[in-house]
C-alpha positions in Angstrom: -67.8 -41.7 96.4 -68.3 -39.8 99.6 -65.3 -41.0 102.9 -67.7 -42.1 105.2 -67.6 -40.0 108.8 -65.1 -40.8 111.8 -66.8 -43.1 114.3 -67.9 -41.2 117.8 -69.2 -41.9 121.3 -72.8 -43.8 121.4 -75.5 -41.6 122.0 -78.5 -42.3 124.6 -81.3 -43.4 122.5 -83.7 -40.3 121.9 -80.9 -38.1 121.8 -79.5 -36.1 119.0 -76.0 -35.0 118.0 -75.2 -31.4 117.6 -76.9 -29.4 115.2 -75.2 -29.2 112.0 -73.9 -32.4 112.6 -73.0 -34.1 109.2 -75.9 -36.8 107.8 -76.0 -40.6 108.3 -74.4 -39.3 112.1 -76.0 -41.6 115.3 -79.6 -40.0 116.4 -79.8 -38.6 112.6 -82.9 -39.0 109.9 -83.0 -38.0 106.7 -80.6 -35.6 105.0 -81.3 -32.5 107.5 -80.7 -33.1 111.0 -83.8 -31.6 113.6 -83.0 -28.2 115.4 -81.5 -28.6 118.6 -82.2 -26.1 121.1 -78.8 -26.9 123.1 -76.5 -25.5 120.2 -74.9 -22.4 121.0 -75.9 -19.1 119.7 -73.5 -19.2 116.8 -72.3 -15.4 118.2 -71.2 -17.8 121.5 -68.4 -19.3 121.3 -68.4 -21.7 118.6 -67.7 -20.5 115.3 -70.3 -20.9 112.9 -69.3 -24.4 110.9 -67.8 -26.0 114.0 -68.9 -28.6 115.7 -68.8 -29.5 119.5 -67.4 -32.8 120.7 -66.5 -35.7 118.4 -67.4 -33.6 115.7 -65.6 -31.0 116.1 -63.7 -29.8 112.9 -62.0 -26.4 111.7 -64.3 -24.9 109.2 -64.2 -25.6 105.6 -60.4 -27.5 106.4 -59.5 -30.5 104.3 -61.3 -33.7 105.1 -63.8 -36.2 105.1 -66.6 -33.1 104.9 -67.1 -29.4 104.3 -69.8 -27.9 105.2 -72.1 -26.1 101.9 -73.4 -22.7 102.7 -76.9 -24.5 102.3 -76.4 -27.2 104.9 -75.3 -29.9 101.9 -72.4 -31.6 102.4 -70.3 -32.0 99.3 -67.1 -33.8 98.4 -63.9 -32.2 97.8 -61.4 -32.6 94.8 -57.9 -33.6 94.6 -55.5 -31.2 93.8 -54.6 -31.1 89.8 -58.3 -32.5 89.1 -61.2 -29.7 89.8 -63.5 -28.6 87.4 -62.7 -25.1 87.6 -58.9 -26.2 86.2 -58.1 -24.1 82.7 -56.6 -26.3 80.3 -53.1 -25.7 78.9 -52.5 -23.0 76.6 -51.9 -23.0 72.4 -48.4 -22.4 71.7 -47.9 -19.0 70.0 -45.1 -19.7 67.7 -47.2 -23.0 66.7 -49.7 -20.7 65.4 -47.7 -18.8 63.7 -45.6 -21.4 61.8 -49.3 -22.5 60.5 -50.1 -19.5 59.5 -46.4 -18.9 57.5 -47.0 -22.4 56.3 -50.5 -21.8 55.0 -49.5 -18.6 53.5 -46.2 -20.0 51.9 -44.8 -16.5 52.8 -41.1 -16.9 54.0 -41.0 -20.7 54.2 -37.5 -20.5 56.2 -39.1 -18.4 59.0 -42.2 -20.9 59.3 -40.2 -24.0 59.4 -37.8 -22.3 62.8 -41.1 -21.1 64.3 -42.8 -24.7 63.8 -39.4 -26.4 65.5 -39.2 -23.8 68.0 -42.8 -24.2 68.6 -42.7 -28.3 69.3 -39.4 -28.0 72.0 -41.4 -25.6 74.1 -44.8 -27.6 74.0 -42.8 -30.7 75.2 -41.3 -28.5 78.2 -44.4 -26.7 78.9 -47.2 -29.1 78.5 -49.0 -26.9 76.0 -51.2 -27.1 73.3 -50.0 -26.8 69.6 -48.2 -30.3 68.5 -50.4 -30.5 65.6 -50.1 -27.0 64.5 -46.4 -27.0 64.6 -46.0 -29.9 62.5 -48.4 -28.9 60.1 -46.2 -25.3 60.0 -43.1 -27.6 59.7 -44.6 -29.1 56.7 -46.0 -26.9 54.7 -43.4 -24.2 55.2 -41.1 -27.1 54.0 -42.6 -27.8 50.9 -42.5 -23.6 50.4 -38.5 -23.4 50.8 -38.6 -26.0 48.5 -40.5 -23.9 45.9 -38.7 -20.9 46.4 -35.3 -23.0 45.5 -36.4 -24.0 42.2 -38.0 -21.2 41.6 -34.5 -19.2 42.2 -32.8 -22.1 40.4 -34.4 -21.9 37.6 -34.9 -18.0 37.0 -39.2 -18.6 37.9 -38.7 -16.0 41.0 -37.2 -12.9 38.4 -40.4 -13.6 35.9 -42.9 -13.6 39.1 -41.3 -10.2 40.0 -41.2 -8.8 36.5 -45.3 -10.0 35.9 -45.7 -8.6 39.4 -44.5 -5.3 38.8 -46.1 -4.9 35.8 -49.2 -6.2 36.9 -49.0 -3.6 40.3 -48.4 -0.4 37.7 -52.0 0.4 37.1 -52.0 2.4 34.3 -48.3 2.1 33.5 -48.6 0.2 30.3 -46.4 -1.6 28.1 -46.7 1.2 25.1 -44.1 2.0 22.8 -43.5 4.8 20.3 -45.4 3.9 17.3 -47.4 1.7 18.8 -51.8 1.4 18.7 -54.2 0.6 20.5 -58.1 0.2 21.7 -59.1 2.1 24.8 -61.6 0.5 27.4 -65.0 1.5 26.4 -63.6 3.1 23.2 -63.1 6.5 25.2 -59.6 8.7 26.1 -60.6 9.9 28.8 -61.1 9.3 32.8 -59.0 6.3 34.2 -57.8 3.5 32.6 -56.2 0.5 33.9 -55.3 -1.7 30.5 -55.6 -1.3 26.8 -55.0 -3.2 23.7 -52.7 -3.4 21.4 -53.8 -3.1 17.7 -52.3 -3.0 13.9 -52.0 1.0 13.2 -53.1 -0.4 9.3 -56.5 -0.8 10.6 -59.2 1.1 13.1 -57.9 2.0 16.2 -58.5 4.6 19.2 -55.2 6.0 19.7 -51.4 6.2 18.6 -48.2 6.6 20.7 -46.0 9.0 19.6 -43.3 10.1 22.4 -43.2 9.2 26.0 -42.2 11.8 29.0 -40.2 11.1 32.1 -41.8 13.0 35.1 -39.1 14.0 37.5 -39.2 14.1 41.1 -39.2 12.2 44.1 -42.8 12.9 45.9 -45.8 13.4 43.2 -46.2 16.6 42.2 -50.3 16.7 41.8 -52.6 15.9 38.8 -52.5 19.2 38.0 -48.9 19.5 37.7 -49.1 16.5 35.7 -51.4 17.6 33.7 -49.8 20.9 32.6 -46.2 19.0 32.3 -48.0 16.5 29.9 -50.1 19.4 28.1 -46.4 21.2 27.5 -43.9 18.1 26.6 -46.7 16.5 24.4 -47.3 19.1 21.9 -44.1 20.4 21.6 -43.5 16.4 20.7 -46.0 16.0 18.2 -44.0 17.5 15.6 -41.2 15.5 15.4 -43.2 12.4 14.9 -45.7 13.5 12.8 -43.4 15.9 10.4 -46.3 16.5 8.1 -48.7 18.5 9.9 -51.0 18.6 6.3 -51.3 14.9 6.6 -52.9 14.7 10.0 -56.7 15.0 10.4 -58.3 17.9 11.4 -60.8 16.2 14.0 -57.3 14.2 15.6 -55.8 15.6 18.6 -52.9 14.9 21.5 -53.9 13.1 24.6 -52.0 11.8 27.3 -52.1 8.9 30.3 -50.3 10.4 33.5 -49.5 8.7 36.8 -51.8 8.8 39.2 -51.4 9.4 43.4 -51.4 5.5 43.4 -49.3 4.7 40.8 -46.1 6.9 41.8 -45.9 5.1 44.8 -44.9 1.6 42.7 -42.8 3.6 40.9 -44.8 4.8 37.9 -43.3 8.4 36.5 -44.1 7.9 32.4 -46.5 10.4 30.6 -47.9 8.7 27.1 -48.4 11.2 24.7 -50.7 9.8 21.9 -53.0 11.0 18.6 -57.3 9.9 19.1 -60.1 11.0 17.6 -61.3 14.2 19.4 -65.1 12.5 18.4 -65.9 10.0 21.3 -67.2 7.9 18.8 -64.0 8.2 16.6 -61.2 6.2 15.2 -58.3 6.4 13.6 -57.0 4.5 10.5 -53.7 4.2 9.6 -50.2 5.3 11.2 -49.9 9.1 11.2 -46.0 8.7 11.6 -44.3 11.3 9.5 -40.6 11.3 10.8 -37.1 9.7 9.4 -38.2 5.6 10.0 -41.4 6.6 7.0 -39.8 9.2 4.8 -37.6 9.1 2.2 -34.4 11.9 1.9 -36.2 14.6 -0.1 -38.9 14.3 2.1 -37.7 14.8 5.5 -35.2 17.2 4.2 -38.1 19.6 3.2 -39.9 19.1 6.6 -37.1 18.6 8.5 -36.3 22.8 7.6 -39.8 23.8 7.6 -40.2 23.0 11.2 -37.6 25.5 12.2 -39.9 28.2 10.5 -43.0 26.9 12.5 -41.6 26.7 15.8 -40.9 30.7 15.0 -44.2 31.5 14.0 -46.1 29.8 16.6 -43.8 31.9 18.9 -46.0 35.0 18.3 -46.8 37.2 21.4 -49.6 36.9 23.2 -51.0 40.2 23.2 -53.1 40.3 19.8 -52.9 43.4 18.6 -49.2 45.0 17.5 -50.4 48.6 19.0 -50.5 46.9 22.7 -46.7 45.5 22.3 -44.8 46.4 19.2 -41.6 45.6 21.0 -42.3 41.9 21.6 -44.0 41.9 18.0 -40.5 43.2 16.8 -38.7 40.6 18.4 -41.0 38.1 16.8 -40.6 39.4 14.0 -36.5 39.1 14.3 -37.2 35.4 15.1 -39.0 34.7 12.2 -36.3 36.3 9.8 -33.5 34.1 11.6 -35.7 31.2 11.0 -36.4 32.0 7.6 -32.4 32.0 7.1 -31.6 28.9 8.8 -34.5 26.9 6.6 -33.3 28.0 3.3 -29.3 27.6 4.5 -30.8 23.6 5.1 -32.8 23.1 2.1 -29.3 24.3 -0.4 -27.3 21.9 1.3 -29.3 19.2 0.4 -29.3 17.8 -3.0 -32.9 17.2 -3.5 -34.2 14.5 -7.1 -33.8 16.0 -10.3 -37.6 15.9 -10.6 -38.0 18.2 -7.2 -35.6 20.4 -7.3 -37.0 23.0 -9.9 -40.2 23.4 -7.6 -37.6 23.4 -4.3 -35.7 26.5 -6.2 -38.8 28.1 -6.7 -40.3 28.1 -2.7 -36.7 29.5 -1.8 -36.8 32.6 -3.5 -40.6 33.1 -2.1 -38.6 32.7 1.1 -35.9 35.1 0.9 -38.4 37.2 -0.4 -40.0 36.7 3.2 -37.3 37.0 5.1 -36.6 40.9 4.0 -39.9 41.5 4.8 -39.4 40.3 8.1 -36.3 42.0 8.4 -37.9 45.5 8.3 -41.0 44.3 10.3 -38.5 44.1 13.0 -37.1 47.7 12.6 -40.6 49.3 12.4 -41.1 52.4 14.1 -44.4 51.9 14.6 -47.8 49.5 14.0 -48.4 50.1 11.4 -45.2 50.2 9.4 -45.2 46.9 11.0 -48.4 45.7 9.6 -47.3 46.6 5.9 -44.1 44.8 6.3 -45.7 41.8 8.0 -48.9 41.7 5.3 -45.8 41.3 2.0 -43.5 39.0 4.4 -46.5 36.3 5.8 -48.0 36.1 2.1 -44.9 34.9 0.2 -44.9 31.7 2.8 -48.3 31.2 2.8 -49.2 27.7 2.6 -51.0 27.6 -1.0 -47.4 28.8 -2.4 -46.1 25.4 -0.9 -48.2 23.1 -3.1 -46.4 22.5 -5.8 -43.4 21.6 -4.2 -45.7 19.1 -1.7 -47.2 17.5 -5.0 -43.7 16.9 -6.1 -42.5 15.9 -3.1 -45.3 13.3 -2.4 -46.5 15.1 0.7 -50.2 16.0 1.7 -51.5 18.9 -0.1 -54.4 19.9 2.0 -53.8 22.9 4.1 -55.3 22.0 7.6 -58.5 23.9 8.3 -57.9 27.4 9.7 -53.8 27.1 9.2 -53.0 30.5 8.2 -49.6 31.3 7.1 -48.3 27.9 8.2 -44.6 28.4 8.1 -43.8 28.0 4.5 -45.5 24.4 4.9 -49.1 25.2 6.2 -47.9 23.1 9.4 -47.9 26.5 11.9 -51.1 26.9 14.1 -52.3 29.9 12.4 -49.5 32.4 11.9 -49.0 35.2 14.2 -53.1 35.2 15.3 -52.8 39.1 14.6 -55.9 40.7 13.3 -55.3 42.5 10.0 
């Protein structure tokens, strides 16, 4: 309520107090007070605001009145209680202990902050007390969690599923193992498969896995090559019998990606599918020591070191354009040749095999003098005549037999050529004769 104004001096009736003089004032009416001609130029002087006389007062000092810039009184406010005050300020740290809390991400951290938080809000007068204790709460209840989860071995599976889970395309496969590919299709990304019996359909089989090595990633088209390299030179040792693997199957691969190496992911899968998009395949095409019996992997186990010498033709096609590198060739295929049949008389092969085993090694030592003078050929084309007598005798239709008797595949794979003895080479020396 407005401090009614100091009493003054009585007035002659019909006379008026100084202009500007505050309302309800002796000789006054109404809320504006009539212009008086006797005031003093306010450049004279008295200040604008002041008042002569009675009324005299400093302008816009504290007490009963000030005067507005529109001639309105108005009443002043106490300190502590104006409403132009701001209110106190949130605690930080109470916020953030709610936050911790909320989150249940480090519990111990959120339960300091929330105590922190309530000591300085007491002291300061701020804003918070809720907040805090809600932080002090919850962040309680999530140390609590995390204890039993350490004390009861919860917190090693979380980080287990997590890192799994963060792999991507790092997946759980094993040699051996099949599966089902996401929209029944090899290639582009994939992000999970499933896991299937090899006995029935299935997109794809796992035969060998690669490390990549390194500690930045080297590019997917480093990746690519690497995987393209270890992959195929792989295949053989896990699928020994290179007749009993269809011709329309072919070596894929998952890589890492960019995103993957960075949670650690560095394994290449090298698996069979269906080069068909359409395709499947049924039944396990593993063909190595866990599926074969003795005489079996003995008889493939040497006729792989005779592939691995003829796939190790030179690249130029023709003999004319490199007769040394066809000569060394050549020398590698006769050295081959020896090693295989040294392997295949140390075993002691069934009764009921060995007859046909006897037979393929003399076509082989047959071979390997053939290939012995192909390598000491003067020229192409006492090369050619050599190499014509040496790739016959190991051609793959004189490997039959012994394959029937073995209980191997004895279907040549389309466009096999000489095949190492076995049919299981990719097409001899890819001369043209």
């Amino acid at each position: 309520m407005a401090i009614p104004p100091p009493p003054g001096p009585q007035q002659p009736e019909g006379q008026h107090p100084p202009q500007g003089a505050p309302p309800g004032a002796p000789g006054t009416s109404g809320p504006y007070p009539p212009p008086n001609p006797q005031v003093p130029n306010p450049q004279g002087p008295y200040q604008q605001g002041s008042y002569p006389g009675p009324y005299r007062q400093a302008p816009y000092q504290q007490g009963p009145y000030q005067q507005s810039p529109y001639g309105t009184p108005y009443q002043t406010w106490g300190q502590g209680y104006s409403p132009y005050n701001r209110p106190a300020p949130v605690n930080g740290l109470a916020i953030a202990a709610l936050v911790l809390g909320v989150l249940c991400f480090l519990p111990g951290v959120g339960l300091v902050l929330g105590i922190v938080a309530l000591v300085q809000i007491g002291r300061r007068g701020e804003r918070g007390k809720g907040m805090a204790i809600g932080g002090i709460v919850m962040s309680s209840i999530g140390a609590l969690l995390v204890g039993l989860m350490f004390a009861t071995g919860g917190a090693d599976d979380f980080w287990k599923g997590f890192s799994e889970g963060a792999a991507g395309n790092t997946f759980s496969l094993s040699k051996g193992e099949c599966f089902d590919a996401p929209g029944d299709s090899l290639e582009g990304l994939a992000y999970d498969v499933d896991t299937v019996p090899c006995a029935g359909k299935h997109d794809a089989e796992v035969f060998a896995s690669v490390t990549v090595a390194g500690d930045s990633f080297p590019g997917d088209s480093a990746v690519t090559d690497q995987a393209d390299d270890k992959c195929y030179a792989l295949m053989d040792a896990y699928a020994m019998d290179a007749w009993a693997v269809p011709d329309d199957v072919d070596v894929y691969y998952f890589t890492p990606t960019a995103q993957s190496w960075r949670i650690g992911d560095r394994e290449i899968t090298c698996m069979f599918g269906n080069t068909d998009e359409q395709g499947t395949l049924t039944g396990s095409l593993r063909k190595d020591v866990t599926t074969l019996d003795g005489d079996q992997f003995a008889y493939l186990d040497a006729a792989r070191l005779l592939n691995t010498a003829m796939d190790s033709a030179p690249d130029e096609e023709y003999v004319e354009d490199d007769l040394p590198g066809h000569k060394k060739w050549a020398r590698r295929v006769s050295d081959a040749i020896t090693e295989q049949t040294g392997q295949l008389r140390r075993h002691t092969f069934d009764p009921a095999v060995s007859g046909q085993v006897e037979a393929l090694l003399k076509n082989l030592d047959r071979s390997r003098k053939e290939w012995e003078k192909a390598a000491e050929a003067r020229d192409a084309d006492a090369f050619y005549a050599h190499y014509e007598k040496g790739a016959k005798l190991i051609d793959g239709s004189t490997t039959v037999t012994t394959r029937e008797a073995l209980g191997l595949a004895t279907t040549p794979p389309a466009g096999g050529g000489s095949g190492g003895a076995d049919g299981g080479g990719e097409g001899g020396s890819g001369m043209e004769v």
